[in-house]
N, C-alpha and C positions, 0 to 999 in steps of 0.2 A: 330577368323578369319572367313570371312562370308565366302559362296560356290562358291561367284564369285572371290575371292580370290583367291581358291586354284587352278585353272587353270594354272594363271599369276606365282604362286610360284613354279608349277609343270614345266614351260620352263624354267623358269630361272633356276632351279638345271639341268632340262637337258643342257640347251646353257654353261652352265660351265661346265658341264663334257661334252661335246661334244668338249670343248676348249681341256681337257686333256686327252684327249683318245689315241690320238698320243704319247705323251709325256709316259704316263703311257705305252704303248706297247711297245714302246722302252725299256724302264727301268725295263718293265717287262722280255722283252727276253734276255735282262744284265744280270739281275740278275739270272735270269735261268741257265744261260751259266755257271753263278759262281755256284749256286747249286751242278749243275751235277760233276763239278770237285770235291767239297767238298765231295761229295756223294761217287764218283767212287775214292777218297782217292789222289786224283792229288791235287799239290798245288794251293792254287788262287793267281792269278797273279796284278787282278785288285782289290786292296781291297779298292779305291778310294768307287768301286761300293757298297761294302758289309759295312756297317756300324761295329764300333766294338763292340756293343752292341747284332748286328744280329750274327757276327761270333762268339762271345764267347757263346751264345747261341746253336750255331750247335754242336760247342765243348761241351756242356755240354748233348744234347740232344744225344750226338755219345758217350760218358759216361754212359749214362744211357739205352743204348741198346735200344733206341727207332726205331724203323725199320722206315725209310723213305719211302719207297717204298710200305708200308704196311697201315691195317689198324688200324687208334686209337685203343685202349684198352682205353676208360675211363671209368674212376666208376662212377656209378650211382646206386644214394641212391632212396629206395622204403619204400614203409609202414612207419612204427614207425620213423624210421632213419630220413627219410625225416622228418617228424614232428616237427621231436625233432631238425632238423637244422632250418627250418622255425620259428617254436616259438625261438629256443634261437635269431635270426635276426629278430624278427617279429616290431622292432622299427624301425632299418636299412631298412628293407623293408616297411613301412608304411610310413615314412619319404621322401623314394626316388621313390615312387610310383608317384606322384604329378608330380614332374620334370621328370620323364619317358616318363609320357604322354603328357605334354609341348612339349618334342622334339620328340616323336614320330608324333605332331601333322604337325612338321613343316618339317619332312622327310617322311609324308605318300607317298606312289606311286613315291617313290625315287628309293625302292628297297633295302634299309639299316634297318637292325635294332638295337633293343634298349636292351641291357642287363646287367643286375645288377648280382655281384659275392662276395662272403666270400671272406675273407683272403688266402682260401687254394685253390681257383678255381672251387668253387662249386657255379653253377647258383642258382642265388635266384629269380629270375624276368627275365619276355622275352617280348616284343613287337616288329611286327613287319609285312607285308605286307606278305598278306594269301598266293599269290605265292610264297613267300621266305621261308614262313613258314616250307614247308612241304618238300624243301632241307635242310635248318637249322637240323630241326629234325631228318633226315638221317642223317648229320655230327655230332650229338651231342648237337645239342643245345637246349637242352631243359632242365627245373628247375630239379636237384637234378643232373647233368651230372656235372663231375669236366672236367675243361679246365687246370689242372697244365700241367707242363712242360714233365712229367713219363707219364700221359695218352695221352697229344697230340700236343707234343713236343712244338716248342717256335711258342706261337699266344698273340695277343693283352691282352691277361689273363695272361697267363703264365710270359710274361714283365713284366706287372706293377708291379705281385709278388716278382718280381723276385730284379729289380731295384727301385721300390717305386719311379717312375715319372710317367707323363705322354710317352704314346708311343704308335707310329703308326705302325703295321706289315703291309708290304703290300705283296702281290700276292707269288711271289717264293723265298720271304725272309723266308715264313712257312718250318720248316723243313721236313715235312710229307708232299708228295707230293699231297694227295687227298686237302688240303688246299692252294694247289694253287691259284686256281682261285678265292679267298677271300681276303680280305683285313679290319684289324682291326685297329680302333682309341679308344685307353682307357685310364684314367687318374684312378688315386688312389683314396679313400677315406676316410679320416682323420677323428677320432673323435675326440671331445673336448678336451681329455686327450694326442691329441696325437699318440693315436693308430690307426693301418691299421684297415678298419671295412671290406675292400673291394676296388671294385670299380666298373666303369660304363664304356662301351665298343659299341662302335658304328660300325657295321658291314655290310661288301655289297660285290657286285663283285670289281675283283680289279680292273676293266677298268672305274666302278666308284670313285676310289679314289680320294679324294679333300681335299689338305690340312685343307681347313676349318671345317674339322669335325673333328679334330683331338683339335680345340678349341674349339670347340662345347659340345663334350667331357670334357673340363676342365673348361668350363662353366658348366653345367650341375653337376661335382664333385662337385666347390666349392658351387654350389648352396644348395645342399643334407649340405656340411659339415657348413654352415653360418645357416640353418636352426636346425641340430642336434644342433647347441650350443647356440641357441634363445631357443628351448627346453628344455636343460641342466640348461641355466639360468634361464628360468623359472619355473623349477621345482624346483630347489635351493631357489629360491625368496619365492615359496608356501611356501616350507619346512621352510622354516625360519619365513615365516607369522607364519605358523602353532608354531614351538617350541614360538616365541615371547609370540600370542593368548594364548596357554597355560601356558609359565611361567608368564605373568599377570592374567591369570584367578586362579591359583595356589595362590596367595601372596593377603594373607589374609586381608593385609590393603587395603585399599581404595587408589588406584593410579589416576596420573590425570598427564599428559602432556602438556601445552600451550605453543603457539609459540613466540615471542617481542611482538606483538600484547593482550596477555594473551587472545588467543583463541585456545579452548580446542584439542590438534592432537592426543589424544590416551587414553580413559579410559575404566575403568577396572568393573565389573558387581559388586560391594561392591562400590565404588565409584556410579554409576547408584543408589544403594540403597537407599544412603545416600542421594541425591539430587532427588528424587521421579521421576524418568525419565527413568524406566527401558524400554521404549517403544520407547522414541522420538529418535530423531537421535539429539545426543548434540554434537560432532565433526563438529568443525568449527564456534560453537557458541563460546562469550565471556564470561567469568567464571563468571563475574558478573551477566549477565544476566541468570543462571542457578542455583547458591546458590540465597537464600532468602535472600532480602534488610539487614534483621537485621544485618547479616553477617561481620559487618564494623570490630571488629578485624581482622577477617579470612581475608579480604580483604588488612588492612593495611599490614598485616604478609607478605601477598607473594606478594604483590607488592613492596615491597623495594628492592635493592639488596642487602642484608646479607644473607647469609644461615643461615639455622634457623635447631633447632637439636630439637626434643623430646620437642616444646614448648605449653602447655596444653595452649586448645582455646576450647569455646562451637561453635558448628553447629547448627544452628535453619537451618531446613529444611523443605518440605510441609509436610510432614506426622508425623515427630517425633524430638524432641531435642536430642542433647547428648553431652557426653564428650570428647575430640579425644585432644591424642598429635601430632603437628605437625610438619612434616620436609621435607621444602625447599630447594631443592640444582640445579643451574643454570644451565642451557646445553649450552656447550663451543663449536664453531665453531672449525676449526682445528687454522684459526687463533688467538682464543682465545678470540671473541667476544662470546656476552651472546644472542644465539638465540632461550630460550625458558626455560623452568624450571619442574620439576619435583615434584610435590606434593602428599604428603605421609600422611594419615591420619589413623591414630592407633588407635580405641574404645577405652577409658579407661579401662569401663569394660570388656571388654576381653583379656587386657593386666594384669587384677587382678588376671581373672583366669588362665593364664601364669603363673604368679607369683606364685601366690597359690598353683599351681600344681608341680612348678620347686622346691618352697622349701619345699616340703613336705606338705604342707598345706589340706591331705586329709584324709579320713577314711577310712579304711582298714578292721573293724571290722564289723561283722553283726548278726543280731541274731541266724544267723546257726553257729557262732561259741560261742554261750553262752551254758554251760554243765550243765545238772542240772535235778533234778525229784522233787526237794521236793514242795509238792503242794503249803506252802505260797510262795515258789524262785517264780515258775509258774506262779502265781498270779502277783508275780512283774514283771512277762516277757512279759505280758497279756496287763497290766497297760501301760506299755511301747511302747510296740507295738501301741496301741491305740493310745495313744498320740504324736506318730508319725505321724499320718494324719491329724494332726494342725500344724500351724505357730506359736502356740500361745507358751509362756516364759515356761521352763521347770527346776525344783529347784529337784536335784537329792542328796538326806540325806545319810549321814552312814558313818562308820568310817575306814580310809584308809584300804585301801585292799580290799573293797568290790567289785570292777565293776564298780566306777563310769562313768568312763572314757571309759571304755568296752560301756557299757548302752547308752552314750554319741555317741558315732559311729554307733551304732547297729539305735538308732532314726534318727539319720539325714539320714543313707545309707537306708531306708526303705520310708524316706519323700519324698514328691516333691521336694525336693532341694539336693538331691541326685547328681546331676550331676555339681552344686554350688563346693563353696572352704568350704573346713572343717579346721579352723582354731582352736587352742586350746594355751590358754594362761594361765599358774599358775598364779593366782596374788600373792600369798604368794611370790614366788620365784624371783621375780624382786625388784629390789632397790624402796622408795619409790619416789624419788626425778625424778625417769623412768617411771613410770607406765602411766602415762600420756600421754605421748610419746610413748610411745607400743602401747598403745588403741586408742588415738587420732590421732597422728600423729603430726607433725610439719613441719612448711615453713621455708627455707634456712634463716640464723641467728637469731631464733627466741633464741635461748640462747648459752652459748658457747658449741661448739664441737658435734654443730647440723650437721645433714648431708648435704653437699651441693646439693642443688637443695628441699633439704625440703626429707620429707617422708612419704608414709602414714602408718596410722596405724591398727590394725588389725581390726577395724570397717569396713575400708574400704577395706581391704585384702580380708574381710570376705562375701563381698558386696555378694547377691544373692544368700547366703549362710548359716550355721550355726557357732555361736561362742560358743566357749565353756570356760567358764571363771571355772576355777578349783580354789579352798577355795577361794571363792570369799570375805567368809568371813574375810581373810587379808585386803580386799583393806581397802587402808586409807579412816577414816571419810569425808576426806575435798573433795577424789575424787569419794566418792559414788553423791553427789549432779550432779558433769555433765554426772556420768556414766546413774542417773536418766532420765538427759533432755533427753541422746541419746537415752534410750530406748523408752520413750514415743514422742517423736519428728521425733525418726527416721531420725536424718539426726546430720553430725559431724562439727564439727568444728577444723582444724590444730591449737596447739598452736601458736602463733603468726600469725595466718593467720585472714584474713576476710571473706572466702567464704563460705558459709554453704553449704556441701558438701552431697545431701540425699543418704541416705545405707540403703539394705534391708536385713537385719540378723535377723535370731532366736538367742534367747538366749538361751544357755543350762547351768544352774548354777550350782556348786557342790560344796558340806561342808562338813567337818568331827563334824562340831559343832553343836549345839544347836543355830538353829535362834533368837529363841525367847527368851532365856536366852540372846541373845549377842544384841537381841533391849532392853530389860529392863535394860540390865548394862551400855545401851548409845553407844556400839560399833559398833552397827548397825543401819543404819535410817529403819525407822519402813513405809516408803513410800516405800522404796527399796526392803524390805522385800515382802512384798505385792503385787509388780510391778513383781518380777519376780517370785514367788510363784506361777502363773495360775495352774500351775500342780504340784505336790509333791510325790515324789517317793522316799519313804524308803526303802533301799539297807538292805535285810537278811545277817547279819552275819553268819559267819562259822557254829559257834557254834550251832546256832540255826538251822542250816540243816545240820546236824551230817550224814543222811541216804545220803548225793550228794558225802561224802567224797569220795568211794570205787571207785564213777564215775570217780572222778577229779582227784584222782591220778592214774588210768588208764589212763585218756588222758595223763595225764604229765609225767609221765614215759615214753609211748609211744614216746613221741614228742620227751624228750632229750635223747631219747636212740637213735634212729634214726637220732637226731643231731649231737651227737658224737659217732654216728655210733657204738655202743655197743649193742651186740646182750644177751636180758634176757629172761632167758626160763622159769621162774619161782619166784613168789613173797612170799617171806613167810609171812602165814598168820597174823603172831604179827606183819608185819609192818603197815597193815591196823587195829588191834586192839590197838596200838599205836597211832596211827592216831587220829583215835576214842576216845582216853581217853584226848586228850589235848584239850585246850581249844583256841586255832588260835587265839591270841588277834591282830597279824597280818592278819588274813582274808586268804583268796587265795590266797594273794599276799606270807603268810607268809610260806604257803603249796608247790606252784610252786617253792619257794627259797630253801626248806628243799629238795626236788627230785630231781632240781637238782643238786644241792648238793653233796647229795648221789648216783647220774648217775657217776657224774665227781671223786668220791674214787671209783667207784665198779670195780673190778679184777677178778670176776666170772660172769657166766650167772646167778646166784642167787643173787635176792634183799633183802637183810634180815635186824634185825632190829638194828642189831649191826653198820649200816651206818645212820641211825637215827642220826640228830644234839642232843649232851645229854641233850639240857635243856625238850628236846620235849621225847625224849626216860625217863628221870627220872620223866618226870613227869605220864607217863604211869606206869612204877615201882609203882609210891607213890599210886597210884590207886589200885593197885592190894593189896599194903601190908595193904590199908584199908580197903579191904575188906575180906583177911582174917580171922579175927576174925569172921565173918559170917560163919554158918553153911552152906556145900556144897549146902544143896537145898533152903538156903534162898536164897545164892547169885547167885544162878540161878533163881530164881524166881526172884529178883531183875533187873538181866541184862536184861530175855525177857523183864519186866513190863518196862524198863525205852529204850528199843529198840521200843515197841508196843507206845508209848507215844511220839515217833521221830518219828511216821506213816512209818518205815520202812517197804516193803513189807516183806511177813510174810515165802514167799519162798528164798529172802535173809536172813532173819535172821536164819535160818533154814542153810546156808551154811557158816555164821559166825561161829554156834555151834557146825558145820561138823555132823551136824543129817536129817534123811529125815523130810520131809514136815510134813509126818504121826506122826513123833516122837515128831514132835514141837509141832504138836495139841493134842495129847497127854499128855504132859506134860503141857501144858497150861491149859487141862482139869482138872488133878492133882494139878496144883497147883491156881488153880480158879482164871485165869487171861479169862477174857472174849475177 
């Protein structure tokens, strides 16, 4: 509104209230007339004049001891209070600030003003003409003053609260007579949900009263309340961008949305990856022009309309090729027309390591959990270790029980491919008419009672990973030749398929046999042998590290006693010179089986040797009664020589003997063991 304006808008609110100025004095000395009876307890006579909205109001105000004649008591909030009311309304007031000053702009120098209230009649916002100002503020009106019904009986606040419309008080309908000479227009204010937030109250002398401002008023509400719920919905709109934004940045496969058109309306930053666009802005482009020309499957795919489920297709892309199953499914109007499609792109390889991982397909074991001191184990732990910072074929010897398997998880979990699938396959243990099928894999009907849809096998399981083929020396002659191709070719082939499928796996081989005896008798191809031979690690039987014994059945005692929760306070010492005298042609494997064993009979906190399995306890027996016949200090001369000859340290054998350190070097001097 320009300056020359506001003259021309200042008569015309005067010439209309100059209209009712008459009208308003009349209706004000009416209503007066009915006051004072109300007041002075006389009945009214003309309730033509008193609305029933205003009478049940005085009734309620003479209820609540409000003294007419007197002055308001209203609360008014200070310090913190006030704070804490403004912040909790600081949206309400930020909202209805805008449209305050709208219509304060267009009742300046009227003489009316402009005020915003809570729920409960507590001003939140005041504007208003600086001579009005400073009576307002004598009566009350000013931010943190409640206008309810208990501090200043029934006024244009106290209604709306009261009845939840719009409502006009005018002049001696106030029941407190100092609000006479006022007159209030105020409407409710509704939020989005529904609920009272408040409302907004337009005030002056009552000789200014005009009905028009009492719409003015409910213009001015619904404006506040059409804007709180543009804001509602806008915020809900974010909100909902926002969870969408993140449940597709969340979901691992490559999403892509297009519209009839197959122009792109929503993709997801794994999709950007794949089509080398992490930068451009691709919404709104057509699919085709965004994947690479090669692309003509991917293109036939999801341009048909069939829904397509888990169907493997290559992606030639600008930076990199790959594998991806894909699945298209249509987006249905409410009518049930098809106005766009959904496409879902799965990496293969990282649906292997899904797989890999879902069925167990990993290594658990590492070289902190190998137990051991004897310098040649050490030597093998050394070997091991080392040969973990290659790719290169690893052929692990010894005969069941040793660790192979252990050794096998301990290399991969320590290699770069540690984070890969660790898959592990007997070949003795599968049928041989299968094996081929385990390791290769096969396409849907490639022979009877193959899996629908095909399968892969655990070359490809193994993709990016390590394989671990256990007595490999079972596998059949006929399937050592393609087990060859794959290793040196590095890439597979599904029976009955045609694609050559490249895999990037370590081999880790294991045998309980002699390689080279099983190429000279023809049970082995002698290429094979050689192929994965790179590295060669002979597995230390038991027997042969006699001093790791005292170790290892400490851990395992520990373990199953703790597993079946059996508490041992004490091991008697013949169960470890038992230990000692046998000869483990089951390995570790055959030691871990005998403890717990013996965990699962014990009835005492004492482990003694009478829970020893008997072929392992007689044969400790047989030991002893051969050596009998030996003179006392031969066959102590014999045990240190053949203890000292097992590189046992010399302060253990020393608490084998139950003698100190002193006494062993001693008798070692005695009996001229150097």
């Amino acid at each position: 509104m320009t300056d020359e304006s506001k003259p021309k808008k200042r008569r015309l609110l005067r010439d209309n209230n100059l209209m009712d100025v008459d009208y308003n004095e009349r209706y004000y000395q009416q209503t007066l007339l009915e006051w004072r009876k109300f007041t002075s307890g006389d009945p009214i006579i003309a309730l033509s004049i008193i609305p029933q909205e205003v009478f049940d109001s005085w009734a309620r105000c003479a209820q609540l001891g409000v003294d007419p004649l007197g002055k308001p008591n209203n609360e008014i909030l200070t310090g913190g209070t006030l704070e804490t009311l403004l912040a909790k309304n600081k949206e309400f007031i930020d909202v209805s600030r805008p449209f305050m000053a709208n219509l304060y702009r267009f009742l300046e120098g009227s003489g009316f003003m402009v005020s915003l209230f809570d729920p409960r009649g507590f001003v939140l916002e005041i504007l208003g003409d600086p001579e009005e100002d400073k009576l307002v503020r004598a009566s009350g009106g000013f931010v943190g003053a409640c206008w309810d019904m208990k501090s200043a009986g029934n006024n244009a606040v106290s209604a709306v609260i009261t009845y939840g419309k719009p409502m006009q008080v005018f002049g001696a309908q106030h029941y407190v007579r100092i609000y006479h000479g006022a007159t209030g227009s105020s409407s409710p204010i509704f939020g989005p949900e529904g609920d009272l937030l408040g409302g907004i109250v337009l005030f002056g002398r009552y000789y200014r009263a005009n009905p028009h401002t009492l719409g003015m008023a409910v213009a001015a509400a619904g404006a506040i309340e059409n804007e709180l719920r543009m804001r509602k919905a806008l915020a809900e709109s974010r909100i909902a961008a926002s969870y969408q934004q993140t449940v597709i940045s969340s979901i691992q496969e490559a999403l892509i949305a297009v519209d009839s058109a197959s122009r792109v309306t929503l993709i997801n930053e794994n999709a950007r990856k794949i089509v080398g666009l992490n930068t451009t802005k691709v919404e709104g482009r057509r699919i085709r022009d965004i994947f690479n020309h090669e692309n003509a499957q991917f293109f036939t795919l999801i341009e048909n309309n069939e829904i397509i489920t888990d169907t493997e297709v290559r992606i030639f892309s600008k930076n990199i090729s790959g594998d991806y199953t894909l699945t298209c499914n249509p987006i249905l109007s409410p009518d049930q027309n098809v106005i766009g499609k959904i496409i879902i792109l799965n990496e293969i390889q990282r649906a292997k390591f899904m797989v890999a991982k879902m069925t167990g397909a990993n290594a658990n074991l590492r070289f902190e959990d190998i137990y051991g001191q004897n310098s040649r184990f050490l030597m093998t732990v050394d070997q091991a270790k080392m040969v973990s910072q290659s790719s290169s074929n690893v052929l692990l010897l010894g005969k069941s029980g040793t660790g192979k398997d252990i050794f096998a998880q301990a290399i991969h979990n320590l290699s770069d491919r540690r984070n890969g699938p660790y898959v592990a396959i007997n070949c003795g243990a599968i049928p041989r008419d299968l094996i081929a099928s385990e390791l290769f894999g096969h396409e849907e009907g490639a022979f009877t009672g193959s899996r629908r849809g095909g399968n892969q096998g655990k070359f490809e399981l193994a993709d990016g990973g390590t394989l671990f083929l256990d007595e490999i020396a079972e596998t059949p002659l006929e399937l050592q030749t393609a087990l060859l191709r794959v290793i040196e070719d590095k890439s597979v082939l599904r029976i009955g398929g045609t694609r050559v499928r490249p895999v990037d796996v370590r081999i880790i081989a294991a045998t309980n046999k002699d390689l080279r005896e099983e190429v000279r008798k023809g049970n082995f191809r002698e290429d094979l042998y050689y192929r994965a031979n790179v590295f060669a690690i002979e597995m230390v039987p038991l027997k042969d590290r006699l001093d790791d014994i005292p170790l290892l059945a400490d851990y395992f005692i520990k373990r199953y006693a703790s597993t079946m929760k059996k508490r041992i306070a004490r091991v008697d010492k013949k169960v470890i010179e038992a230990f000692m005298n046998y000869p483990w042609p089951g390995n570790i494997r055959e030691l871990q089986n005998a403890i717990e064993r013996m965990i699962n009979f014990l009835k005492t906190s004492e482990l003694t040797v009478e829970l020893i399995p008997d072929h392992i306890r007689r044969s400790g027996q047989a030991a002893e009664i051969r050596e009998d016949p030996v003179a006392p200090q031969e066959a102590e001369r014999l045990m240190i020589s053949k203890m000292l000859n097992q590189k046992i340290r010399k302060n253990r054998i020393a608490e084998k003997l139950n003698i100190s350190r002193a006494t062993l070097y001693r008798k070692m001097k005695q009996l001229e063991l150097g």
